[in-house]
N, C-alpha and C positions, 0 to 999 in steps of 0.2 A: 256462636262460633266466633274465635277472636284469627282477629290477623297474625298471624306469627312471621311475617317474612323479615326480610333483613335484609337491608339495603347498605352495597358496600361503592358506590358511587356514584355519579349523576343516574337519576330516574325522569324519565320521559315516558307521561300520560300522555295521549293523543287520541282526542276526541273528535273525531273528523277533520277537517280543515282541506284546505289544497297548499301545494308549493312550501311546507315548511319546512327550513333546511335550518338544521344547525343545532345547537345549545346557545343561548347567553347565559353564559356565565360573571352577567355585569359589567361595569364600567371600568377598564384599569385607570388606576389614579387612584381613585377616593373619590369623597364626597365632596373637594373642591374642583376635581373637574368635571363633574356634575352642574356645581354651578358656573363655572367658565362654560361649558353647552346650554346652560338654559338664559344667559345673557348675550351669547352671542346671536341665540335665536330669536329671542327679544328682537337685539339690534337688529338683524336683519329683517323681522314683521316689521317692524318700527322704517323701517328706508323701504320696504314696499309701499306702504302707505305715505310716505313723505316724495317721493318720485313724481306724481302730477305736480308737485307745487316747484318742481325745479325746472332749471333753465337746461337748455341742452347739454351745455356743457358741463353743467353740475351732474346731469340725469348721466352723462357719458361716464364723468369720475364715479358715481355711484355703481353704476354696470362692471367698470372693472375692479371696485373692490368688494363688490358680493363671493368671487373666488375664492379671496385671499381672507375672507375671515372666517375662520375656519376654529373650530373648536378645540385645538389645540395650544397648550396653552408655550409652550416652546414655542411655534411659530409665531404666536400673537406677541410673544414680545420682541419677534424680531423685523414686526409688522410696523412699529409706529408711524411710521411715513402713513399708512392705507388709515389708521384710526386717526389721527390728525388729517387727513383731508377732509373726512366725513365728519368731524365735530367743527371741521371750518365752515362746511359747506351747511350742516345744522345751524349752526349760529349763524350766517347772511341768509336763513330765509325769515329769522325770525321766529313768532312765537311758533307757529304751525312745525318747528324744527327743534324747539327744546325738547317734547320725547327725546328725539335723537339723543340731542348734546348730552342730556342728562341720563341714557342705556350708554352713551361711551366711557363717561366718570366712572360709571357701575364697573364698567367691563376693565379700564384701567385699575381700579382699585384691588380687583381681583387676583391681574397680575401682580399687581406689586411693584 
């Protein structure tokens, strides 16, 4: 017996599950802001793990730019102030902070 159906737009199999709402229908942009989201997630692992080794007032400027970096690639270039604190505050702590420094280079190079 063959399948003869014919599909004339999105198909949705669902195999049990709870709570699924939607379609994705992927990422708008492309494939570079794909990776503008997977370095900005980077960075952000990257400053969780770099937080115990900061001082309060570096751990404060870190708290208020986790908001603000955001995976879009329009606002991240009109962010530089929040990516230069966090590449200043990576470079005074040292090496325990190049991760950092060096997920920010990433993430700048991306924007352009």
């Amino acid at each position: 017996m063959s399948d003869a159906s014919n599909y004339y737009g999105p198909v949705v199999n669902m195999n049990g599950g709870r709570e699924n709402i939607g379609i994705n229908y992927g990422t708008v942009g492309g494939a570079q802001d794909v990776e503008v989201r997977a370095a900005v997630n980077e960075l952000r692992g990257l400053l969780g793990e770099l937080r115990p080794h900061l001082t309060r007032e570096q751990d404060r400027t870190v708290e208020e730019a986790l908001p603000e970096l955001t995976p879009d690639r329009e606002a991240l270039r009109s962010r530089g102030l929040v990516l230069a604190s966090v590449a200043q505050i990576a470079s005074a702590v040292g090496a325990v902070g190049q991760p950092v420094a060096e997920a920010v280079g990433r993430l700048l190079a991306l924007l352009g």
